[in-house]
C-alpha positions in Angstrom: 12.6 2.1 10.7 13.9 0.1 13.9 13.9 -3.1 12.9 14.1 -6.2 15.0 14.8 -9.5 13.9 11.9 -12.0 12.7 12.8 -15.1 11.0 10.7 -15.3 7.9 8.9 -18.4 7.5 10.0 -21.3 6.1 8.5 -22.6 2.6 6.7 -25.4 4.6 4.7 -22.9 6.6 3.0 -22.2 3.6 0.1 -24.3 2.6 0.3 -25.1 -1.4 -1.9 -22.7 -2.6 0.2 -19.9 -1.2 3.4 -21.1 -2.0 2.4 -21.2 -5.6 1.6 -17.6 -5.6 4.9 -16.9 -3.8 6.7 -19.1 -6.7 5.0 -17.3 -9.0 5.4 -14.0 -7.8 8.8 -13.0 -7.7 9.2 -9.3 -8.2 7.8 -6.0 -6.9 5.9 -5.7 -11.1 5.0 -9.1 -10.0 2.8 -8.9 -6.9 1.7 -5.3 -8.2 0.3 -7.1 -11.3 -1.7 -9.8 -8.6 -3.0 -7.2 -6.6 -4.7 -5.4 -9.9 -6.4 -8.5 -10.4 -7.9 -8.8 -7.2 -11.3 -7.6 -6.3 -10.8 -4.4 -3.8 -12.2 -5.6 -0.2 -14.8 -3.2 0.9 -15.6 -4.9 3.4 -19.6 -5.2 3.2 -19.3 -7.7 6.1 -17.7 -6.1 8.8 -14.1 -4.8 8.6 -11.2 -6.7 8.0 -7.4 -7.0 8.2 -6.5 -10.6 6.5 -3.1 -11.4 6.2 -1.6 -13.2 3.3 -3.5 -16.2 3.9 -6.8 -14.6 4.5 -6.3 -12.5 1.2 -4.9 -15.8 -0.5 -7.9 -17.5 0.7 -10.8 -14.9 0.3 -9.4 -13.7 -3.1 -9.8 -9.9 -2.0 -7.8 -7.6 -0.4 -8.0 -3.6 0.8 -4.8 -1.6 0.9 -3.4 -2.7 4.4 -4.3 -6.4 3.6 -2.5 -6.0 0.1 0.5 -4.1 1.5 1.0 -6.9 4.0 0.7 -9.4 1.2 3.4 -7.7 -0.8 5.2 -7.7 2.3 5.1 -11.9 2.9 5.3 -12.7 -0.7 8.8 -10.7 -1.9 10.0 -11.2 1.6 10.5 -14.8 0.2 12.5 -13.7 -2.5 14.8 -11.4 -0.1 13.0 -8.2 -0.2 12.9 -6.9 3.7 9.3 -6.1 4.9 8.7 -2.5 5.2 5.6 -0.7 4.6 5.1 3.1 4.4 1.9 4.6 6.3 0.6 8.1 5.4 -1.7 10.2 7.7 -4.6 12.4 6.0 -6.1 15.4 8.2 -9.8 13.1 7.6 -7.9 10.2 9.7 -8.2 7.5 6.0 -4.6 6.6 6.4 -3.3 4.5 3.5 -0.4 1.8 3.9 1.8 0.4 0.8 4.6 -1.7 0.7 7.9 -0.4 -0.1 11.3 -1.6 -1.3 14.5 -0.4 -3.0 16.9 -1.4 -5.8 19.7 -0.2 -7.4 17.4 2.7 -9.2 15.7 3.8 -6.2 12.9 3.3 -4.0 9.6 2.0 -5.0 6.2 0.7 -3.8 3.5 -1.9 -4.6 0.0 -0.8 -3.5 -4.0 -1.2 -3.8 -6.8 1.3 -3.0 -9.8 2.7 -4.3 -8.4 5.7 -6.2 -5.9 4.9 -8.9 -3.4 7.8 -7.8 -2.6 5.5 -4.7 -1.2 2.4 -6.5 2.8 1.7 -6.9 4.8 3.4 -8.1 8.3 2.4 -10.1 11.5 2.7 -8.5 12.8 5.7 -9.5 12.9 7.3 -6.3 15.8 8.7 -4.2 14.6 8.9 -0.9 11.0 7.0 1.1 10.2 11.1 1.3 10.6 11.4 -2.4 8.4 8.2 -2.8 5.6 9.2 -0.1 5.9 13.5 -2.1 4.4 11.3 -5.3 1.4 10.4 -3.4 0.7 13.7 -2.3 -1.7 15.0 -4.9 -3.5 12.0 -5.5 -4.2 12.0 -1.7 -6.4 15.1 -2.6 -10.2 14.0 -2.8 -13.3 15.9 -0.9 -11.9 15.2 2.6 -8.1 14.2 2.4 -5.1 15.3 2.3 -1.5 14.0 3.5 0.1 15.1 6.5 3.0 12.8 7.4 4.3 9.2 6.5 6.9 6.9 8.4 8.4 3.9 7.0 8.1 0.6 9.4 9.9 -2.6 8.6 7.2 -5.2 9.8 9.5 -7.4 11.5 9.2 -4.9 14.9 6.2 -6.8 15.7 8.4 -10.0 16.7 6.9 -13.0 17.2 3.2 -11.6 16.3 1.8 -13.7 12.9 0.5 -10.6 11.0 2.1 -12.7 8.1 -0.4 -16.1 7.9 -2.6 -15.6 11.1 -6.4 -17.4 10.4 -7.9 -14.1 12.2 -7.8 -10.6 11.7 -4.1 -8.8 12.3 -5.7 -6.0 14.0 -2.6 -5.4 15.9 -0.6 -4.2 13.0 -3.0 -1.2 12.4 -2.7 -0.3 15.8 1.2 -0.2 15.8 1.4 1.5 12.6 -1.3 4.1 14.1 0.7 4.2 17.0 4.4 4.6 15.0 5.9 8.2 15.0 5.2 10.0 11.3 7.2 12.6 9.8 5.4 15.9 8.7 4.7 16.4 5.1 3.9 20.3 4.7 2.3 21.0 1.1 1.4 24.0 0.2 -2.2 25.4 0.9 -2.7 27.0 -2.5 -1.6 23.9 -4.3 -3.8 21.5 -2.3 -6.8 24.3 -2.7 -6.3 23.6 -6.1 -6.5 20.2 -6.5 -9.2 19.5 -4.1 -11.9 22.6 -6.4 -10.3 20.3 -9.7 -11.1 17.2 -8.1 -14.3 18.1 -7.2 -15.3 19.6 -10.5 -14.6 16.1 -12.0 -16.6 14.1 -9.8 -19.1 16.5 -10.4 -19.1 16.1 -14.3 -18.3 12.2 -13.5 -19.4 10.9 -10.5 -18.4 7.4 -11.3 -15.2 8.2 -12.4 -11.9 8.7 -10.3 -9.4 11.1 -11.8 -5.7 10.3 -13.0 -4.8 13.7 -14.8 -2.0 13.8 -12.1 1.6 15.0 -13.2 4.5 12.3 -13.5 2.4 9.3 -14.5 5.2 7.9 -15.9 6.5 6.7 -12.9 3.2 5.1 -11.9 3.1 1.1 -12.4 0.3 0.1 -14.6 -3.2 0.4 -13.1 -6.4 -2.0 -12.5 -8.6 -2.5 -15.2 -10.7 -1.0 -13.7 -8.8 2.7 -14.0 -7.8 2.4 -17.0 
């Protein structure tokens, strides 16, 4: 994780819109349950990567954007900012925020497919954490091959937290960051790519969640459910 120290900032950085979210927001469940609400950026613009003030201020927010987010807001509340980054063999990396309690390791996250949300802290290791996402990775092109854990504050004096432009830098580190190898097992991931394509077949406007261990999934977006 390599960390370097960054202060956080200060509550008068924040403008007041954003320090009553912070306020508000005080737990991991929390910021999970803010992200849900939010409208998923697809970016029909041009691509983004707001920080917390861009999301904060454009009301939307795609997985990196809401990762960071998580990041700023529970960093407030003494929660240090590390986010975990998975590579897929179709280069669609996904990023989530992670943190750790006296039960284990969690994560607060936002995506497209409900499989890729947080998950509770139940975890014992980041490996453990980033193992849960495996299968839900599986779609018609991906499939994990390696995570790292990055604690945000590497990036120094760089505002990836409340920057008024795009944080592109952050993507590029995190691209950049050394991942550890996740081997799965060819049979199992042949498996679950012919059932999820058999769903989407039957219902192509559907995502699936008939993954195992959904009890240690935090509660989805409406729009999953």
């Amino acid at each position: 994780m390599r960390a370097r120290n960054a202060e956080r900032p200060a509550p008068g950085a924040f403008t007041g819109a954003e320090q009553r979210v912070i306020r508000r927001l005080k737990t991991p469940a929390a910021v999970q349950h803010f992200l849900n609400e939010l409208p998923y950026n697809k970016e029909l613009s041009g691509e983004t990567l707001r920080s917390f003030r861009g999301v904060i201020r454009h009301g939307t927010a795609h997985c990196l954007e809401a990762a960071l987010s998580a990041a700023v807001i529970l960093e407030q509340h003494g929660y240090p900012p590390l986010v975990l980054s998975f590579e897929s063999i179709d280069h669609l990396d996904h990023v989530i925020f992670v943190y750790r309690t006296t039960t284990g390791w969690g994560s607060v996250a936002r995506s497209r497919d409900p499989g890729l949300h947080g998950r509770r802290p139940v975890f014992t290791t980041p490996r453990n954490l980033a193992l849960s996402y495996v299968d839900p990775y599986v779609d018609f092109t991906g499939r994990v091959t390696a995570y790292a854990v990055v604690d945000l504050r590497v990036m120094g004096t760089y505002d990836w937290r409340l920057a008024d432009v795009n944080v592109w830098k952050v993507e590029r580190m995190l691209l950049d960051w050394p991942h550890r190898k996740i081997r799965t097992s060819n049979r199992r991931f042949a498996r679950w790519r012919a059932r999820y394509r058999a769903f989407r077949k039957q219902f192509p406007d559907r995502k699936p969640i008939f993954y195992p261990r959904r009890d240690r999934w935090t509660p989805l977006p409406q729009e999953f459910r």
